[in-house]
C-alpha positions, -999 to +999 in steps of 0.1 A: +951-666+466+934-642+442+915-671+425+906-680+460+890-651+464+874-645+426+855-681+433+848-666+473+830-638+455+816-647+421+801-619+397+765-623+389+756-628+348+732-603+344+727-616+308+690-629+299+685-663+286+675-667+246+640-678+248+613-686+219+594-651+230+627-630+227+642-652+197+611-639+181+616-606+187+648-605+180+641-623+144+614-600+142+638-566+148+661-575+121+633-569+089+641-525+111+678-533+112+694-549+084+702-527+052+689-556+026+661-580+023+695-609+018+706-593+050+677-598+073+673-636+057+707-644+068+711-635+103+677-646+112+681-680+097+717-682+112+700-669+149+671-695+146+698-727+133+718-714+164+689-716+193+673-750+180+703-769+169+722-753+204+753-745+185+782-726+196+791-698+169+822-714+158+802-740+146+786-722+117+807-695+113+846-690+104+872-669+120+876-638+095+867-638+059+897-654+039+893-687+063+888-715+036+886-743+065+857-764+060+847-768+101+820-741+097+785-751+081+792-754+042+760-762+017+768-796+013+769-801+053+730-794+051+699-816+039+668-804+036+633-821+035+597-807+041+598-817+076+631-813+089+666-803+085+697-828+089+734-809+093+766-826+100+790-808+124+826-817+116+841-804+146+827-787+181+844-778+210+830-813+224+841-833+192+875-828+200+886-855+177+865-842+148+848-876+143+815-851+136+778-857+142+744-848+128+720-828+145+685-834+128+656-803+136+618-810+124+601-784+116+578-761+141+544-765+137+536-735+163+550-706+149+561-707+113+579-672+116+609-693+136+607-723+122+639-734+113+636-756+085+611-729+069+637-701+077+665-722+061+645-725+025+633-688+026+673-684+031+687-703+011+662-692-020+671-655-015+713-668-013+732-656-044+751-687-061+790-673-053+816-693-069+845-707-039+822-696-012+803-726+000+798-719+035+761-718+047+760-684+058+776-655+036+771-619+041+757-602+007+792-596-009+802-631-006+822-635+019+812-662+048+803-648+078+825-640+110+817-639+143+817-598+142+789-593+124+767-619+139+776-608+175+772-567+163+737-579+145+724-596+179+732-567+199+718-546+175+684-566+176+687-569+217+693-530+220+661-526+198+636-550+217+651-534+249+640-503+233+608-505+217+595-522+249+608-494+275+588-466+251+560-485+246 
């Protein structure tokens, strides 16, 4: 009965959709927010792979920082070319039998600042070479990255846009 009544009466999602004028803000917040040059490459080339490739954050990241499972985005997963970027999931919450697929992204010639294959290279030039960490994204002391700091690093950037455009 009380399901009955949750469905009856259905809470509104007062969230705002990711779009390529607020990813770019966003992107753009983290160069004010992030403590290190390595930092702000990171989570913006993890947010841009995220909104083009439409992933769900446990595909490219892992659970906590001793997971050693390979599901999340490793280097080798990832091929890169001058025009676009290949990746091969293993597993999604759709790919339930882990039979894993490739999601290929070409590079954006509109705005070069979000382009994802661009971001990727500027990334993975600035990424330290960490020996037993080969997942794609790694915080700066080498351990791969968890869900907590990419969710506390978008909120962080959100709370800033929302921020800089009510004082301005």
């Amino acid at each position: 009965m009380l399901e009955g009544f949750h469905r009856n009466q259905p809470q509104r999602d007062n969230r705002d959709p990711v779009t390529l004028p607020l990813l770019q803000q966003i992107t753009d917040a983290l160069r004010s927010i992030c403590s290190s040059t390595y930092g702000s490459f990171s989570f913006k080339s993890s947010f841009i792979l995220a909104f083009y490739a439409m992933l769900r954050v446990s595909e490219f990241t892992t659970k906590n920082k001793s997971d050693s499972s390979t599901e999340a985005l490793q280097l080798s997963d990832v091929v890169l070319s001058d025009c676009q970027s290949k990746f091969n999931i293993k597993k999604s919450k759709t790919d339930q039998r882990g039979y894993s697929t490739f999601i290929v992204i070409n590079r954006c010639r509109d705005n070069a600042s979000i382009c994802p294959v661009l971001t990727l290279k500027k990334y993975l030039a600035a990424r330290p070479a960490v020996s037993g960490c080969n997942h794609l994204f790694m915080l700066f002391d080498g351990s791969p990255l968890t869900r907590y700091p990419l969710y506390s690093m978008l909120r962080m950037s959100v709370n800033f846009v929302t921020f800089q455009t009510l004082t301005f």
